[in-house]
matplotlib code that plots the C-alpha trace (Angstrom):
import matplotlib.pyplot as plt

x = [30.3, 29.4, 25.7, 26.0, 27.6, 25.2, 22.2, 23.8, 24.6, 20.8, 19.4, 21.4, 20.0, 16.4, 17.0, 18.2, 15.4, 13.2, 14.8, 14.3, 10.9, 9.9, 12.2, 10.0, 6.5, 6.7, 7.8, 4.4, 2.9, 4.5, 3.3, -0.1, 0.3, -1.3, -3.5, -2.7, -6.1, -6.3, -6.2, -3.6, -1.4, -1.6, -0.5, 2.4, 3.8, 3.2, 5.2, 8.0, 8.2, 8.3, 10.7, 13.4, 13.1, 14.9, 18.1, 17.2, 16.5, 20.0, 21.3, 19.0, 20.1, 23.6, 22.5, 22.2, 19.0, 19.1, 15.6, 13.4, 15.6, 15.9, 19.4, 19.2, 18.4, 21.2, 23.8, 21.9, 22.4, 26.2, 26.3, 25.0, 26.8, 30.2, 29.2, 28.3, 31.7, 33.6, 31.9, 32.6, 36.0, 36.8, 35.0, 37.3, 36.9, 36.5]
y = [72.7, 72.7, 73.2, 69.8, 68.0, 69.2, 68.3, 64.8, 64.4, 65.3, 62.9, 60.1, 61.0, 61.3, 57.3, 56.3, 57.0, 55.9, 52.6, 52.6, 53.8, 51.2, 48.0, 49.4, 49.3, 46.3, 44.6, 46.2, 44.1, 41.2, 41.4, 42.7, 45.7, 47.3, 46.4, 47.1, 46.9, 50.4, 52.1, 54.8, 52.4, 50.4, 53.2, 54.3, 50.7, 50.1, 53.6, 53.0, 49.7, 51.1, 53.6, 50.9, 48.1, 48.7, 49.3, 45.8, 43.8, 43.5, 42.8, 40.3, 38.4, 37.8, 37.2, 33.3, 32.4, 33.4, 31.6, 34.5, 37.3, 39.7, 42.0, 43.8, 47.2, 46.9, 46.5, 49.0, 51.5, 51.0, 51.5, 54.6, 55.6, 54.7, 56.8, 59.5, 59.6, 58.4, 61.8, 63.9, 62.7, 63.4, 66.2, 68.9, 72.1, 69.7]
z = [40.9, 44.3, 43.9, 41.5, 44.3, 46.9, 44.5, 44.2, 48.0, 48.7, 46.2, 47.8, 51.1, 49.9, 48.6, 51.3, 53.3, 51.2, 51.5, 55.0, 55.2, 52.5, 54.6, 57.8, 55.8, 54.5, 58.0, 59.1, 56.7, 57.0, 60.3, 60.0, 61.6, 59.2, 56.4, 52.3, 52.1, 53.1, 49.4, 51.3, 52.7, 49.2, 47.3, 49.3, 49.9, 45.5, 45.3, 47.6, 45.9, 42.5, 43.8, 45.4, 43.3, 40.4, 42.5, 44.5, 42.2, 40.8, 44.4, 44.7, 42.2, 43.2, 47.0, 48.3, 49.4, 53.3, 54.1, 53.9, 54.9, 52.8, 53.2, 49.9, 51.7, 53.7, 51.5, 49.3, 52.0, 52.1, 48.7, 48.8, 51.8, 50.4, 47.5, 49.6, 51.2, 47.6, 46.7, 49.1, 49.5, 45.9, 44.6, 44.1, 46.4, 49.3]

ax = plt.figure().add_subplot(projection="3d")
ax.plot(x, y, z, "-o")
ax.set_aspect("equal")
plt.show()
């Protein structure tokens, strides 16, 4: 059982940073730091975005319009970190 918790736990923390790497490309293009021309840079931002958006869009749905801030990776994030701890906290052998 503790192999199936420890695969779980790692799969959480492989999200999570691609939530954070995906929030940190696309304010470098927002900002035209760098350019989604680039076929490289294209394909990882439309990967990352295919990756995260299925958990986002739900949460942005239910968000109020904050005038172009978008805080659905955040409270993305502390989802998955109180299910991280939820887990570990109650998984037995812990």
């Amino acid at each position: 059982m503790q192999s199936l918790y420890f695969l779980i736990d790692t799969v959480l923390n492989l999200y999570t940073w691609v939530i954070i790497i995906s929030a940190i490309l696309s304010w470098l293009v927002a900002f035209n730091v760098i350019n989604t021309g680039n076929r490289f840079v294209y394909m990882v931002g439309e990967t990352l975005h295919k990756l995260t958006e299925p958990a986002l869009r739900p949460i942005r749905q239910f968000m109020p319009n904050l005038g172009g801030i978008d805080i659905s990776p955040v409270i993305l994030l502390l989802l998955i970190f109180f299910a991280r701890n939820l887990l570990r906290e109650y998984w037995p052998g812990f």
